[in-house]
C-alpha positions as CSV (number, residue, x, y, z in Angstrom):
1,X,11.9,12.5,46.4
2,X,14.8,12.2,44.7
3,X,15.0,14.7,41.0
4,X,15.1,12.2,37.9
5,X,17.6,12.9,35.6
6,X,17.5,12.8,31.9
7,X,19.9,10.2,31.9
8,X,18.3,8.0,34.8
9,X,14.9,8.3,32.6
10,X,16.9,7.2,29.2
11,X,17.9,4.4,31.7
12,X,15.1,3.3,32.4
13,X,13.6,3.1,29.4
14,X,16.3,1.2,27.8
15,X,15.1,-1.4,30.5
16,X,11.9,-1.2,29.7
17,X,12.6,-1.7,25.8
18,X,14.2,-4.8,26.9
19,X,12.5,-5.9,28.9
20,X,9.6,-5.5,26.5
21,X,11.9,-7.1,23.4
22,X,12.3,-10.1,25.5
23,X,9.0,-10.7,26.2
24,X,7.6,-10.1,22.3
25,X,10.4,-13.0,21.8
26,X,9.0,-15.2,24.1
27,X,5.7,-14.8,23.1
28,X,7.1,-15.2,19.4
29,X,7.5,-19.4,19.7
30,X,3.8,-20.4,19.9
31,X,2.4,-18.0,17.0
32,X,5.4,-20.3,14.8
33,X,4.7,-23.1,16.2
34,X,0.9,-22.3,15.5
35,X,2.0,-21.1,11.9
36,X,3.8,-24.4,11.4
37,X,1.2,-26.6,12.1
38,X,-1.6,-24.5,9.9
39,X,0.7,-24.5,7.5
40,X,1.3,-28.4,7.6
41,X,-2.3,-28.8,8.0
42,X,-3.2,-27.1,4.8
43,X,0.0,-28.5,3.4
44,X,1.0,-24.9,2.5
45,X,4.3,-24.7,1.0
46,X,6.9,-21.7,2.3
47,X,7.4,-20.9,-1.4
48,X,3.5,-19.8,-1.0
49,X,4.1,-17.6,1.5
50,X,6.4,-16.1,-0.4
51,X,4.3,-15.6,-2.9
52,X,1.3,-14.6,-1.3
53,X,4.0,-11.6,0.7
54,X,4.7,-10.6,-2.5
55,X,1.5,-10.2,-4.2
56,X,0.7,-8.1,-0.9
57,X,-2.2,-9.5,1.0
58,X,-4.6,-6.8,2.6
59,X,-3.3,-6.2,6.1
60,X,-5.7,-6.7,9.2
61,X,-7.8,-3.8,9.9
62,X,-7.4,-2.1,12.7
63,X,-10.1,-2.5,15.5
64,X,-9.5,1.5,16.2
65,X,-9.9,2.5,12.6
66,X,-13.1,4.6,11.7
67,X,-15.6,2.5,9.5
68,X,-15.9,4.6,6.6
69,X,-12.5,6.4,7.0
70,X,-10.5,6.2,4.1
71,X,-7.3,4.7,3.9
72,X,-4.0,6.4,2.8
73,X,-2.5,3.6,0.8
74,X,-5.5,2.8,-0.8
75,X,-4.4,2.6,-5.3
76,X,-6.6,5.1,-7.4
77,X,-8.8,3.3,-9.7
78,X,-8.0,2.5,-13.3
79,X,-9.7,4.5,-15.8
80,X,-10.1,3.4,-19.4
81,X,-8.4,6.3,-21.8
82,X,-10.9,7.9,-23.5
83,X,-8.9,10.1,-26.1
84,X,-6.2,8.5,-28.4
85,X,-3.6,10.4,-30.2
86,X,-3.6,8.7,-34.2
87,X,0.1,8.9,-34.9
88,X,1.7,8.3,-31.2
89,X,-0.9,5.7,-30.2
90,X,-0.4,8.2,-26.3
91,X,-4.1,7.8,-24.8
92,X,-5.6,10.2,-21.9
93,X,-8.9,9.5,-19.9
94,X,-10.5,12.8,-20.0
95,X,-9.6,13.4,-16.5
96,X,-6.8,16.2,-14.9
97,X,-5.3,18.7,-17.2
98,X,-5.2,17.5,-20.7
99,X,-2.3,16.3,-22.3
100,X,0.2,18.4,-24.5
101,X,-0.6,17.0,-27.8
102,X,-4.0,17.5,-27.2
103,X,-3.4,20.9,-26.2
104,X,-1.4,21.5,-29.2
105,X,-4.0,19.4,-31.9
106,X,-6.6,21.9,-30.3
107,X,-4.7,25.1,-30.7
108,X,-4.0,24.0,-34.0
109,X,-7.6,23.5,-34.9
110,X,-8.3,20.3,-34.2
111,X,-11.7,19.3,-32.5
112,X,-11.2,16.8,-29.3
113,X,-14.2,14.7,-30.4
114,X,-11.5,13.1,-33.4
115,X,-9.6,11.7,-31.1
116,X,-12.2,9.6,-29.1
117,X,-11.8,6.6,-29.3
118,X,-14.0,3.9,-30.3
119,X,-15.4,7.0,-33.3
């Protein structure tokens, strides 16, 4: 048996890329041709698509994703702010390391409760 090369192996696998680009291609015509007619069914207009693309519709779930698991593009939740500075109008939610003019009302004297909001 002959010794494969680096090369010959580079080789093949720029046929294989190919050959696989060719067929995703081909397979390509029916799912817009299927796209076309939902759409023309629905009477979807392209600028929907659009639109939809860009509000950023949740993707499919992977069938090999852990139920449970969580994702790494998931947003954080908003939290209301909590603490309002009077003068700035600069709020903070009470969460992670407080902000410098909190720090500095406190070090100042200041008690936090002032500067909740809604008191």
């Amino acid at each position: 048996m002959a010794k494969e090369t680096y090369q010959s192996l580079q080789a093949q696998i720029k046929k294989l890329q190919d050959k696989a680009e060719a067929v995703r291609l081909k397979q390509r015509q029916p799912v817009v041709a299927s796209i076309v007619r939902l759409m023309q069914e629905y009477a979807i207009t392209p600028d929907e698509l659009k639109a939809a693309v860009a509000k950023g519709l949740p993707a499919a779930r992977k069938s090999s994703a852990r139920v449970g698991a969580k994702s790494a593009n998931k947003t954080p939740k908003q939290v209301a702010p909590k603490y309002r500075h009077p003068e700035s109008g600069e709020t903070w939610t009470g969460r992670g390391k407080p902000p410098r003019w909190l720090v500095a009302a406190e070090a100042s004297g200041a008690n936090r409760e002032q500067f909740l909001i809604g008191s």
